[in-house]
N, CA, C and O atoms as a DFTB+ gen file, in Angstrom:
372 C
 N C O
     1  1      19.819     -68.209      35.235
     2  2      20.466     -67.670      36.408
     3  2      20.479     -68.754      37.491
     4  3      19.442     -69.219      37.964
     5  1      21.678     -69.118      37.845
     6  2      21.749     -69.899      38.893
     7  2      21.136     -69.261      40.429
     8  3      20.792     -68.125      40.756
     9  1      21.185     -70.521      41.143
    10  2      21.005     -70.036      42.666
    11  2      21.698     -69.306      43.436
    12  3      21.370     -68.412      44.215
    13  1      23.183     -69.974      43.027
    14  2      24.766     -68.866      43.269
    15  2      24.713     -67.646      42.969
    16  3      24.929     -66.721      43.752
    17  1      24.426     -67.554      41.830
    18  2      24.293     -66.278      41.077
    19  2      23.334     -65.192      41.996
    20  3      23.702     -64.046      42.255
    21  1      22.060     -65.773      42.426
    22  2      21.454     -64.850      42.790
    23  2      21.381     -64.612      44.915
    24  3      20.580     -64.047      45.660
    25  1      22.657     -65.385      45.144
    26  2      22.898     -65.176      46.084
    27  2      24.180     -63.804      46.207
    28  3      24.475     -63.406      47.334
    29  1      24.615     -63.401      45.409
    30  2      25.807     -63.423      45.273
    31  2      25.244     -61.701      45.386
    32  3      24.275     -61.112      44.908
    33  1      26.354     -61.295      46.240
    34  2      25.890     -59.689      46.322
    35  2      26.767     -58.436      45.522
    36  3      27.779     -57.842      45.892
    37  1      25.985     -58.297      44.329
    38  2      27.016     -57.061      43.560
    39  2      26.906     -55.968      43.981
    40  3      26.615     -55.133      43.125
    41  1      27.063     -55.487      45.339
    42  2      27.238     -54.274      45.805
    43  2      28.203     -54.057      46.474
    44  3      28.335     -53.067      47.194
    45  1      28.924     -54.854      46.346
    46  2      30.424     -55.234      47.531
    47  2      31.620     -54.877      46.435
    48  3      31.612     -55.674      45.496
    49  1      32.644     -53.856      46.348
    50  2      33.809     -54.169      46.512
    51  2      34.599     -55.336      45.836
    52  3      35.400     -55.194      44.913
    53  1      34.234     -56.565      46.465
    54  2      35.182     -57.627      46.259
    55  2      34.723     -58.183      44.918
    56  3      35.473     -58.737      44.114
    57  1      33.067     -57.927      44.713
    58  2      32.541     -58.474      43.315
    59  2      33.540     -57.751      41.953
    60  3      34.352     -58.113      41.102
    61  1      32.848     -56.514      42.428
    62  2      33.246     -55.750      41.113
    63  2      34.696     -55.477      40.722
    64  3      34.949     -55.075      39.586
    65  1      35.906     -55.735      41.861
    66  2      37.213     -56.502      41.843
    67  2      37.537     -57.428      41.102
    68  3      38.450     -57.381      40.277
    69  1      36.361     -58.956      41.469
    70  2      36.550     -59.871      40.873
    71  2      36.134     -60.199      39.038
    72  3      36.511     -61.062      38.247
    73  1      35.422     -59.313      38.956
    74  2      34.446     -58.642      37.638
    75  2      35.535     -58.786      36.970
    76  3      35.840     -59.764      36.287
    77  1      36.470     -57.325      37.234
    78  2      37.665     -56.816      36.454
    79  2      38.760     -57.463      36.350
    80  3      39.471     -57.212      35.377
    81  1      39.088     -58.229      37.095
    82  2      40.381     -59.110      37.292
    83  2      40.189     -60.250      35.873
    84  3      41.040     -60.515      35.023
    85  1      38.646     -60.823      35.996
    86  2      38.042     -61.720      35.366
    87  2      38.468     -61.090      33.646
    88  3      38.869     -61.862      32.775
    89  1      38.326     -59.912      33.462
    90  2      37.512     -59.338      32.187
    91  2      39.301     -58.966      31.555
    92  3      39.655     -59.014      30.377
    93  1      40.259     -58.575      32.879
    94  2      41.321     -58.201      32.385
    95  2      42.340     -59.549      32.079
    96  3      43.325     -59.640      31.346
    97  1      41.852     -60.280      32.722
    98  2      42.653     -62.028      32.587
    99  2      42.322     -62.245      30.935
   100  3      43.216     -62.482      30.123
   101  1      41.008     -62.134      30.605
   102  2      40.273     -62.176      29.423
   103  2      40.776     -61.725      28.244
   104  3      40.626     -62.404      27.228
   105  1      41.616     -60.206      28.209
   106  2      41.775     -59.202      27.729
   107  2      43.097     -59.812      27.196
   108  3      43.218     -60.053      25.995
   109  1      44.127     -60.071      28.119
   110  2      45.318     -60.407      28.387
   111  2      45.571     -61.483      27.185
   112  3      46.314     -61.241      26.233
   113  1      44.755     -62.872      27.381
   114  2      44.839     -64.186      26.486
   115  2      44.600     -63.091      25.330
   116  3      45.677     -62.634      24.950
   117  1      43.732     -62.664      24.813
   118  2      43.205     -62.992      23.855
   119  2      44.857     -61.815      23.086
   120  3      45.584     -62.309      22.224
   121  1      45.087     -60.487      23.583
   122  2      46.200     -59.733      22.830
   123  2      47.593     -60.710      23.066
   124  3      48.651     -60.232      22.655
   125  1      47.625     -61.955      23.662
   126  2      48.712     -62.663      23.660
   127  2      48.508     -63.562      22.559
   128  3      49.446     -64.065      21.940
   129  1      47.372     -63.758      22.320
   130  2      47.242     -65.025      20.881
   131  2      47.308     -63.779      19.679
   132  3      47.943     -64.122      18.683
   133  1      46.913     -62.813      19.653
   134  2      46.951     -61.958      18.142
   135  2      48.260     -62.049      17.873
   136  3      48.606     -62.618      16.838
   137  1      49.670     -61.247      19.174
   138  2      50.752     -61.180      18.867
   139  2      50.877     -62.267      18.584
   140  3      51.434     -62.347      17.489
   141  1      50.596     -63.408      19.094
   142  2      51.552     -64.738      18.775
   143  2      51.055     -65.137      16.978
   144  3      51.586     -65.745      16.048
   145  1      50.090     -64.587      17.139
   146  2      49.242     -64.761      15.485
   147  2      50.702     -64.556      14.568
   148  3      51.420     -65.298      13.898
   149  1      50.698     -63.217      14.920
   150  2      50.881     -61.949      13.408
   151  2      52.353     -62.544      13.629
   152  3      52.668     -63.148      12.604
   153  1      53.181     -62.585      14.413
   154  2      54.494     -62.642      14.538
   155  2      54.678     -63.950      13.749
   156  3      55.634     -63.957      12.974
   157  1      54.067     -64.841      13.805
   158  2      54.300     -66.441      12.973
   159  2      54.134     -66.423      11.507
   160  3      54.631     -67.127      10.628
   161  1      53.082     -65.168      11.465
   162  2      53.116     -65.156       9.917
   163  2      54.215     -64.124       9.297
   164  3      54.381     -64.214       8.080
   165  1      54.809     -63.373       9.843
   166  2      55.009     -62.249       9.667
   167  2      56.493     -62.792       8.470
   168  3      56.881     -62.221       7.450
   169  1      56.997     -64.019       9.097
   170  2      58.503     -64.480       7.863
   171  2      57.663     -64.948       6.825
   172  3      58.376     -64.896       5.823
   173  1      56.488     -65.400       6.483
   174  2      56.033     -65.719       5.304
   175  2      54.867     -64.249       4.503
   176  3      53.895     -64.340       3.753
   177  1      55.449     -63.229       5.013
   178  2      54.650     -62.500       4.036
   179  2      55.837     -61.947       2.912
   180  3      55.388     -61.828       1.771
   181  1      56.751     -61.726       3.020
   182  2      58.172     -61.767       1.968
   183  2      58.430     -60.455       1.914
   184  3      58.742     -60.072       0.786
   185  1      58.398     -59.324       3.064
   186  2      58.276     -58.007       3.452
   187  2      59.354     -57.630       3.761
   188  3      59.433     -57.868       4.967
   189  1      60.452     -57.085       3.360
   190  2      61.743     -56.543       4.027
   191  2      61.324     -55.813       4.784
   192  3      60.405     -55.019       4.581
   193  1      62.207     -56.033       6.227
   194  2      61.915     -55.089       7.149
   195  2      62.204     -53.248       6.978
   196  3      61.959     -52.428       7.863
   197  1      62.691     -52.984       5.809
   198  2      62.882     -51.405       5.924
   199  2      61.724     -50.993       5.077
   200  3      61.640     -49.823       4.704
   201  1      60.546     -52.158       4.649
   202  2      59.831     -51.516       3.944
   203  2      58.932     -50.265       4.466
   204  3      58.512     -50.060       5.605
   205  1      58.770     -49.515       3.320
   206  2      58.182     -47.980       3.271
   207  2      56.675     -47.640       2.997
   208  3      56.232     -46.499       3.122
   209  1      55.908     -48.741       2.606
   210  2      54.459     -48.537       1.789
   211  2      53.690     -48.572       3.592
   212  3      54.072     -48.472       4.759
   213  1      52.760     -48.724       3.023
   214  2      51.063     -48.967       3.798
   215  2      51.312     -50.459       4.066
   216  3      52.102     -51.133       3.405
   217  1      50.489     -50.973       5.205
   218  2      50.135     -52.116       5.773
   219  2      48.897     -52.391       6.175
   220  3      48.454     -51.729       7.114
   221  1      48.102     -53.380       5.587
   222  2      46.627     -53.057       6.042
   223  2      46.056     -54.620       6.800
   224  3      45.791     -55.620       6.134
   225  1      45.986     -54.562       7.821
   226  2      45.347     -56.042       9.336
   227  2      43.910     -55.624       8.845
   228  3      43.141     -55.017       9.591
   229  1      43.575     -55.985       7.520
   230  2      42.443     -56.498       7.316
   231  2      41.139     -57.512       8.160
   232  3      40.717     -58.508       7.573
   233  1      40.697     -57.208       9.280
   234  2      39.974     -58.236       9.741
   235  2      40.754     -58.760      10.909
   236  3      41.070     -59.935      11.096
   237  1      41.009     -57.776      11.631
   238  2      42.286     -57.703      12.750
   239  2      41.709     -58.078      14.259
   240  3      42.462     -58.214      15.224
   241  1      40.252     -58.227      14.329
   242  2      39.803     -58.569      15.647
   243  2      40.055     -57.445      16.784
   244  3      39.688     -56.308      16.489
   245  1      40.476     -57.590      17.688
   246  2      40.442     -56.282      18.616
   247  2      42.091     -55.426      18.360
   248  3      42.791     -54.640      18.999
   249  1      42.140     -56.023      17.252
   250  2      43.924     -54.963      16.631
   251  2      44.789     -55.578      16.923
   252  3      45.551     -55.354      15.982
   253  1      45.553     -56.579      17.895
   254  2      46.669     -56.468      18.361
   255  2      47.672     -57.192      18.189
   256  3      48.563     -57.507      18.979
   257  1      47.450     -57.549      16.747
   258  2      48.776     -57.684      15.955
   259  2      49.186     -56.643      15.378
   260  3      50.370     -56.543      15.058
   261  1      48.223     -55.596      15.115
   262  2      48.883     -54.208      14.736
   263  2      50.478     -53.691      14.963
   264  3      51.415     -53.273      14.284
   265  1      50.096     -54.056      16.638
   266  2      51.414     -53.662      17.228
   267  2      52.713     -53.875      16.611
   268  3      53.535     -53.158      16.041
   269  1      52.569     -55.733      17.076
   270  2      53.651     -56.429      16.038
   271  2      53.991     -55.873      14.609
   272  3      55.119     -56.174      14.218
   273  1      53.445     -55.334      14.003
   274  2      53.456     -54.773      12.569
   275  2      53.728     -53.609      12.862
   276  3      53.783     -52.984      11.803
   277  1      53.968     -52.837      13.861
   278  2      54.503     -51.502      13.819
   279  2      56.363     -51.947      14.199
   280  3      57.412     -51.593      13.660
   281  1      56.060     -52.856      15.361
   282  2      57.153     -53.015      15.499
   283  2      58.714     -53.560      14.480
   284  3      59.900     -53.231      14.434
   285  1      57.897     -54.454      13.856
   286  2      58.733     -55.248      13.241
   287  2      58.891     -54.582      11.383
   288  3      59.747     -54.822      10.532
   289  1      57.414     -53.535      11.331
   290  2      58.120     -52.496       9.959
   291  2      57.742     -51.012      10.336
   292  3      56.756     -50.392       9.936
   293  1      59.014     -50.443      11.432
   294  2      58.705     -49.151      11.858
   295  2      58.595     -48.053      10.939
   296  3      58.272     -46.949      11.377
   297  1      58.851     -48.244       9.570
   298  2      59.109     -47.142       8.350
   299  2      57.711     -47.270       7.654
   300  3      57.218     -46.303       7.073
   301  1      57.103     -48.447       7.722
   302  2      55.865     -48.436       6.994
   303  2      54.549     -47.954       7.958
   304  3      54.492     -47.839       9.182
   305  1      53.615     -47.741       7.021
   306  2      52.220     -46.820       7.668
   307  2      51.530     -47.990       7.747
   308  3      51.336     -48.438       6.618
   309  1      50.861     -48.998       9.029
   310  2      50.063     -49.408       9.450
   311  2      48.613     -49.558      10.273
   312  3      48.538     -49.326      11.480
   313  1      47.558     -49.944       9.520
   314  2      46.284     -49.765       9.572
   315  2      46.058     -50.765      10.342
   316  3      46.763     -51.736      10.066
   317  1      45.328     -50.913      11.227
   318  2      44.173     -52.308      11.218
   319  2      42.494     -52.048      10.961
   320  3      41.958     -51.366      11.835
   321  1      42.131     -52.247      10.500
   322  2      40.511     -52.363       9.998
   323  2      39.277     -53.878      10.221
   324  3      39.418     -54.980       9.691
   325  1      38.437     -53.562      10.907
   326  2      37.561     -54.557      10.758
   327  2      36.163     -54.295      10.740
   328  3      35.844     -53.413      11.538
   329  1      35.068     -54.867       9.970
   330  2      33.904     -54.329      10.066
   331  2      33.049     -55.153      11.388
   332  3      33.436     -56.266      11.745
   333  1      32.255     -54.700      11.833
   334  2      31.240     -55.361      12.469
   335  2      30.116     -54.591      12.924
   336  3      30.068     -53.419      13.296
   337  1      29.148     -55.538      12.817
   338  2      27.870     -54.829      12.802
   339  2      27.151     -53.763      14.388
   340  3      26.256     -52.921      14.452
   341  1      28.384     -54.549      15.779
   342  2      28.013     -53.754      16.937
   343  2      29.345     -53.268      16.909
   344  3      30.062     -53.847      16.093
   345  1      30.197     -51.819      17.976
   346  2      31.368     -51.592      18.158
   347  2      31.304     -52.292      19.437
   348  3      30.422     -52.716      20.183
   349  1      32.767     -52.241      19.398
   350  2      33.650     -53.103      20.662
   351  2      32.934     -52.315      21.615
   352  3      32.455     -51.204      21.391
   353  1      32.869     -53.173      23.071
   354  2      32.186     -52.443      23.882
   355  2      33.195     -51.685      24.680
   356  3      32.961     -50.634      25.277
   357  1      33.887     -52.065      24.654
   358  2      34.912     -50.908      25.145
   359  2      36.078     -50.366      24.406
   360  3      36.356     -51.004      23.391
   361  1      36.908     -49.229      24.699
   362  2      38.368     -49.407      23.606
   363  2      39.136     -50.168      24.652
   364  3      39.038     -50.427      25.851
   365  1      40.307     -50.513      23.196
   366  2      41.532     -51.724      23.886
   367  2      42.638     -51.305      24.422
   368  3      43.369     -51.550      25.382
   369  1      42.540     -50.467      23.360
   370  2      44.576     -50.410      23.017
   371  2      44.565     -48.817      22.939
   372  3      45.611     -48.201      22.733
């Protein structure tokens, strides 16, 4: 713990503002790199877009290439699944 740190008063307003701004900036990158993920792979999986089966984001991180995969095969049933040993500390999506 820094010196800053323990000057710093979390009972104010402007902290717990800056908390969230911080955590939602955070939030933001990271569902902008999944889409950008899934969408790059998405011409090399060899999937016609009217396909009809199941889709499974095996190991999908906080989901949000899911999306992209709903979007881009609206007829098919899409999952995302991942194991981990704590749950997300919050929901995302």
């Amino acid at each position: 713990m820094t010196q800053q740190s323990l000057r710093e008063n979390i009972n104010t307003k402007e902290y717990w503002d800056s908390q969230h701004d911080f955590e939602h900036r955070r939030v933001r990158k990271r569902k902008a790199a999944g889409r950008a993920y899934m969408e790059s792979i998405i011409p090399f999986l060899g999937i016609p877009r009217d396909f009809t089966g199941s889709l499974l984001d095996f190991g999908c991180g906080m989901g949000f290439g899911v999306e992209v995969l709903i979007k881009a095969f609206p007829k098919a049933q899409s999952l995302a699944a991942i194991f981990r040993r704590k749950p997300w500390p919050t929901p995302i999506i």
